[in-house]
N, C-alpha and C positions, 0 to 999 in steps of 0.2 A: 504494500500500500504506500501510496505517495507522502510525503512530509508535507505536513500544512490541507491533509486533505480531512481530517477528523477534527481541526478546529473550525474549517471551513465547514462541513456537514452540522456543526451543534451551531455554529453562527448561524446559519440559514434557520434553524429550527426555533432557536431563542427569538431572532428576528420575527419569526412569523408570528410567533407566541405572545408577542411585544406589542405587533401591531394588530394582533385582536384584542387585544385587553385596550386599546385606546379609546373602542367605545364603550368603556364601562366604567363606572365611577371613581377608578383608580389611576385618572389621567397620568399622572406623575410618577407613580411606579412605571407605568405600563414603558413612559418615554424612558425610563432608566433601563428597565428590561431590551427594549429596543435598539438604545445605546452599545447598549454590553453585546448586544448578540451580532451588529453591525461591525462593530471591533473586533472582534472573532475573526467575521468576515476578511476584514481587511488585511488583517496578521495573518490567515489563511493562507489567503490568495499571494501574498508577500511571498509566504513561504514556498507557496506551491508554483511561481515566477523562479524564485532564485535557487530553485535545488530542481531545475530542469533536467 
């Protein structure tokens, strides 16, 4: 399995998790959750560019 592709796979997941909680009365969490899991993302994808 590739490096950066299992932070990349829970970024996606957290992300989406994030962005169904933003229509529910816990706006604020939900945007932190959505933060965190975007960041995954990013470090992911970083990882998974530079260990080609």
């Amino acid at each position: 399995m590739r490096e950066g592709m299992i932070p990349t796979v829970l970024g996606t997941v957290v992300s989406a998790s994030g962005a169904v909680l933003l229509s529910s009365k816990y706006k604020l969490a939900a945007t932190g959750i959505l933060g965190f899991g975007l960041a995954h993302v990013v470090l992911g994808a970083i990882d998974l560019i530079e260990h080609r």
